[in-house]
N, C-alpha and C positions, 0 to 999 in steps of 0.2 A: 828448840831445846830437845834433849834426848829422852826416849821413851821413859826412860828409871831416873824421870826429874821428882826431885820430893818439893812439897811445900816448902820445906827451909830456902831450898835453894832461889824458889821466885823472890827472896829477902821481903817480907814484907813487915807491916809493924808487928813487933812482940808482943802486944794484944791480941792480934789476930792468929798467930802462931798460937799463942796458950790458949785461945776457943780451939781452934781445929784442932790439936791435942786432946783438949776436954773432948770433943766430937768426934775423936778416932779418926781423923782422917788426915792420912799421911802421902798419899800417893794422887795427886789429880787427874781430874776424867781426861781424855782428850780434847775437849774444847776450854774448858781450865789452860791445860796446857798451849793450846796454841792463841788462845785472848788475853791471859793475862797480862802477859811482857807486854804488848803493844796498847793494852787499857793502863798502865801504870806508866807509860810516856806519855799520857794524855791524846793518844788520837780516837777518830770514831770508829766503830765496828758496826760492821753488818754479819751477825751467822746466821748459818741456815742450821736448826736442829730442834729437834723434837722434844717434849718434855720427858724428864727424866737421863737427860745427858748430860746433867752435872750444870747448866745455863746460869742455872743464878749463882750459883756461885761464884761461877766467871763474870758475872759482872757486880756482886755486892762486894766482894774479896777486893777490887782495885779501886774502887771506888771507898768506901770506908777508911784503903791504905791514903790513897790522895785528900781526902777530906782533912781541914785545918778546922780545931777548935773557938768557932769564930761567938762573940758574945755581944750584943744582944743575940739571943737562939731565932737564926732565920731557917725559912726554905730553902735549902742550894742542890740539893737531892729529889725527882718526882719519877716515879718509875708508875706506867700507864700499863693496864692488863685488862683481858676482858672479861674476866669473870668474879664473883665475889671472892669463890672455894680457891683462885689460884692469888689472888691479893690477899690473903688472912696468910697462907701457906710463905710468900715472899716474907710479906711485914715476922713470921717467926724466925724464918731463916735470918732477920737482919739482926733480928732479938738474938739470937745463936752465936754468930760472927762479930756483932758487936760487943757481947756482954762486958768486956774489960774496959772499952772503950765510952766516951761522956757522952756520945751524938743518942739523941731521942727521935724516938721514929711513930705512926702513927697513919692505920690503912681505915682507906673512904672507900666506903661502896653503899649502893641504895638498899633497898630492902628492908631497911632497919632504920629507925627514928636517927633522923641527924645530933641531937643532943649532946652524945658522947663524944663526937666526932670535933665538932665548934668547938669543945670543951677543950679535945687535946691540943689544937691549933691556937687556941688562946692563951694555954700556957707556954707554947711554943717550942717545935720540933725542928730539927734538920730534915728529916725524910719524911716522906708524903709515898705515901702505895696506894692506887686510885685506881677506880674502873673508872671511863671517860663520866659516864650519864652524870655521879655524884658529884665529883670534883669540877663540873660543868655550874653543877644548881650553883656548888657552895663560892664559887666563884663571882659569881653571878648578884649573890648575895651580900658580896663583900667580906666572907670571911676567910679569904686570902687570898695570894698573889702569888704570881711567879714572877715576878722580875729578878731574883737575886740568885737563879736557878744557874749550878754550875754543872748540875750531868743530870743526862735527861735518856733515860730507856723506856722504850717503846716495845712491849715482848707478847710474843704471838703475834704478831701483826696478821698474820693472814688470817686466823681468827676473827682478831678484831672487824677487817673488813667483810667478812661473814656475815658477821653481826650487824651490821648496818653501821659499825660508828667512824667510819670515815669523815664525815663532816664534824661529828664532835671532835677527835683528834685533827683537824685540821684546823679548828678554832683552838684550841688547848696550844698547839705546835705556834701561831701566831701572838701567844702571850707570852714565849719564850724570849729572852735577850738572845740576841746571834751568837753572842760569844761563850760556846759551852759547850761540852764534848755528850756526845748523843750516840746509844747504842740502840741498836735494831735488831732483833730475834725474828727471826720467823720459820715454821718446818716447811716450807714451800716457798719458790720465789717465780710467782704468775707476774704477766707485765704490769697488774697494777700496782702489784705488791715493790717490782722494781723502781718502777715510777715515783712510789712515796719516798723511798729509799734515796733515790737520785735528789729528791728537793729537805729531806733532812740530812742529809749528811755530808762533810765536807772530806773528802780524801783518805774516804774509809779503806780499814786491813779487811779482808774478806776471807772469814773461817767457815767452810763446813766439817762437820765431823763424819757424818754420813752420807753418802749418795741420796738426793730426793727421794723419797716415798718409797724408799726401800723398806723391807721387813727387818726386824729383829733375826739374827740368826739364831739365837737357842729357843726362839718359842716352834711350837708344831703347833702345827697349824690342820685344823681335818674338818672337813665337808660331811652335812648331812640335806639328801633333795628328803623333802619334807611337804604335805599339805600344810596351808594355812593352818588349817582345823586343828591336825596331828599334829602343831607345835610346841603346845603344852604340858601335853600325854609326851611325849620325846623329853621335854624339858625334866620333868619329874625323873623320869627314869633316870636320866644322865645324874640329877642330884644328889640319886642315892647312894652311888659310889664314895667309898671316904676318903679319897685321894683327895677330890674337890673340896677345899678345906676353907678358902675365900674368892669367890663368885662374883663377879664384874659383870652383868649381863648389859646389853645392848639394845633399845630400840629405838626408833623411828620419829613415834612422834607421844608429846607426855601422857594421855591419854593410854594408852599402850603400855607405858610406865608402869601405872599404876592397876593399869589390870592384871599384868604379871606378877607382881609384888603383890596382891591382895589375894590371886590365887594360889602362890605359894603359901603366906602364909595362912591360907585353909585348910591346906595339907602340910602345916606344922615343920615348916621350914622359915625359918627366923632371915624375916628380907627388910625391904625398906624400898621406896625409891623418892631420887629429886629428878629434882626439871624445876623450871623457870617459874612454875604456880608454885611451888612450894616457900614459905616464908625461907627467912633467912635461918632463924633458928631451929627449924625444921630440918633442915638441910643441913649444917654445923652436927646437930644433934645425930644426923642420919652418916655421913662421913666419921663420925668419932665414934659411937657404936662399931661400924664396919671396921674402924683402923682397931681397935681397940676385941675384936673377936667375938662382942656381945651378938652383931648379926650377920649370918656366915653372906647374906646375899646382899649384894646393890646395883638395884636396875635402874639406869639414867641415861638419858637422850646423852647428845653426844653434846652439847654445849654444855650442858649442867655438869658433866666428867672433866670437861677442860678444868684443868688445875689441881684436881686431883691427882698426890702425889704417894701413892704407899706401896710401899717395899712386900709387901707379902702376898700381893693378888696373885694365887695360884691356877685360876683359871678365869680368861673372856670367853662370853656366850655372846655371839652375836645373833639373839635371836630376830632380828629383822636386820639383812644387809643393808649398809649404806648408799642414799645415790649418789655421795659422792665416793672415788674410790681411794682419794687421798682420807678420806674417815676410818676407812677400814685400817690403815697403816696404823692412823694415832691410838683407833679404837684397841688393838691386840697389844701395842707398846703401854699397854698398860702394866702387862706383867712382863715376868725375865727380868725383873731390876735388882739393880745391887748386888749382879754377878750369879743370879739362879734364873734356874729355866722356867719356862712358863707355857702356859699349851691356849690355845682356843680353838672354840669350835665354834661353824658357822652354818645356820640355818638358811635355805634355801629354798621359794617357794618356787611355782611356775612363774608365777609374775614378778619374780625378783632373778630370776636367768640375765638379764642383761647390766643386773648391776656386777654379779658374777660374773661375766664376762670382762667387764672394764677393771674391774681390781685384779684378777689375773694378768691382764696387759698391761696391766700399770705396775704389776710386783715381777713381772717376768717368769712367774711361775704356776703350774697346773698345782691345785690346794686338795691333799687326801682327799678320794669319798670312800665315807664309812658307809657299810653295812650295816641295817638296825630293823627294827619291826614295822616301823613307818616308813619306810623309803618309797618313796610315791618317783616311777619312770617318767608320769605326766613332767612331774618338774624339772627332773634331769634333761629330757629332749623337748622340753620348751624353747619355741621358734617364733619371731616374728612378734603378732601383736598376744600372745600366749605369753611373750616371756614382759613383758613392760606391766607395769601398774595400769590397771584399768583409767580413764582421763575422770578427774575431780570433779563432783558435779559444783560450778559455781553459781550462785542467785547473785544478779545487784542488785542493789538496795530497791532498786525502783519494784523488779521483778518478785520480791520479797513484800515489799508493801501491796504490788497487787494482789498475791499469791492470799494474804492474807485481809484483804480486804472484799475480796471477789471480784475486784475489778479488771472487767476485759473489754474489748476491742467494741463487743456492741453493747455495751450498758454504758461505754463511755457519755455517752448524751445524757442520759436519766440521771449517772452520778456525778455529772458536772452539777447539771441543773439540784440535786437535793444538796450541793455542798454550800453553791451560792445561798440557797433560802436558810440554810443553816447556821452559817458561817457565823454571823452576828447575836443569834441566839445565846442570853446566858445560861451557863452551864449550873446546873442545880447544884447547893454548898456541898460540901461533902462534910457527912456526920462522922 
């Protein structure tokens, strides 16, 4: 179809015209435009694109059009994601697109007491939006089924297998009927990713919108080498400025999260952060402040970001680069959405020079360095075992129980012998 195709023209049902109407939107993204025609003759799709390229919509728009109002209310719709923040975000988009339309929808994810959840499924839905872990229990459980499933999306997958949940979706994928048109999203396509692809899908259309692991073209992108130490004192500074109006920062691991977010808000900068410890409605809470301007900052690992979707993020801080360098892409495609520019800036220790090196290789491009008060040389001509993360110190368990027990190599004999005489002894009640 030609560049200046409108909505009208994919003819879809006049329900779904009068939502997109309501929702201003008149013109579809590029992957809209090249999935829909071929999701609306019923074949499978595999894309490769990133969040925020218009995805769900190319696949709840054709699907919604193909759904027939079938009564008793089953399952025939399950769309699998991995995160909670990117399933609440789908299951509204379907509320948006559906509104005119009878089908009832209804998103599982853990974290949160299953109650509400058993409840919706009991009065019965067409659609189901599920992170694998929940829709695993509740299956498990008997509180539903997929045998009557007639489209079945599978989105982020490379994600997913991040995650560890490839065995859970390769159980979930076995409770499927064969007979059903099944779509596949992923921003990367590694061999395993291809692999899963080849055994779910049957004679798929193959859209990418963007070249792999490209950057966004309107965000800038600028380098700061930094001490570990100086990454704060740096942070603060750059906050001050009131261009930075909503702040996406970045790190590594949750721990780190939360130190950043606790030391902003000491210096009276209104932040927040999730990650994986944070309840659900913690997290809900922390995402709807941020979208909504109450807190200008949100620091979050990179899993706990996946599915966050808001149009106003004016600036990524990557204050700890990624080790992987396909992170770095997702991490900055944060902002630039919805046709405005976006900037991020990326901190740079000595021991993080080699993740620097791979996301430049992998983006095909040298990333500004700024000039600032901190700029530490050590990090910029960081070489060798200088520029890598120092090695993890790990204990096993065993090494940990002697660590804390005092036992070594030559007390072995005496603390065999005082466990035996021991072992049998009852243990005084406890008051």
């Amino acid at each position: 179809m030609k560049e200046n195709t409108s909505f009208k023209d994919l003819k879809l049902k006049s329900e779904l015209e009068r939502a997109l109407t309501k929702q201003k939107y008149t013109i579809p993204t590029p992957i809209q435009l090249k999935s829909i025609p071929g999701l609306l003759l019923g074949k499978d799709l595999i894309g490769i694109a990133q969040t925020g390229t218009g995805k769900t919509a190319a696949f709840i728009l054709p699907i919604l059009h193909r759904m027939t109002e079938k009564y008793p209310r089953v399952i025939n719709t399950l769309v699998l994601t991995p995160t909670r923040e990117l399933a609440s975000q789908i299951g509204e988009s379907f509320f948006a697109y559906g509104e005119f339309l009878k089908f009832k929808h209804t998103v599982i994810f853990g974290g949160v007491g299953q109650g509400k959840q058993v409840q919706a499924l009991s009065r019965g839905v067409n659609i189901v939006v599920a992170t694998p872990g929940r829709l695993l229990d509740l299956m498990n459980q008997g509180k539903l089924n997929l045998r009557n499933i007639e489209f079945f999306v599978l989105d982020e997958a490379d994600r997913m297998l991040d995650m560890g949940f490839i065995h859970d979706i390769k159980k979930i994928i076995s409770k499927l009927p064969p007979n059903r048109q099944s779509l596949f999203f992923s921003a990367t396509m590694s061999p395993q990713i291809n692999e899963l692809a080849k055994k779910l899908l049957k004679n798929p259309i193959h859209v990418e919108v963007t070249p792999q692991a490209t950057t966004v073209e309107r965000i800038k992108q600028y380098l700061y080498f930094v001490d570990q130490p100086e990454k704060e004192r740096l942070l603060l500074e750059l906050l001050k400025h009131e261009h930075l109006t909503s702040i996406l920062i970045f790190t590594r691991t949750k721990h780190r999260a939360d130190k950043v977010a606790s030391f902003l808000s000491k210096n009276r900068i209104s932040s927040d952060a999730i990650h994986g410890n944070k309840s659900q409605n913690a997290r809900t809470r922390a995402i709807k402040d941020f979208k909504t301007g109450k807190t200008k900052v949100l620091v979050a690992t990179d899993i706990a970001a996946r599915g966050i979707d808001i149009d106003n993020i004016s600036h990524v801080i990557n204050f700890e680069l990624p080790n992987e360098p396909e992170s770095y892409v997702h991490r900055i495609g944060r902002t630039a959405r919805a046709g405005t520019d976006g900037t991020a800036f990326s901190f740079c220790a000595a021991e993080e020079r080699n993740y620097l090196r791979d996301i430049e290789k992998l983006t095909k491009q040298k990333i500004e360095v700024m000039e600032h008060a901190h700029h530490s040389e050590t990090a910029k001509n960081a070489v060798g075992a200088a520029a890598r993360p120092p090695p993890k110190k790990s204990f096993s368990r065993n090494s940990r129980f002697k660590q804390k027990s005092g036992f070594t190599s030559k007390n072995k004999k005496s603390f065999s012998k005082n466990y035996k005489s021991n072992r049998f002894k009852r243990s005084p009640k406890r008051r």
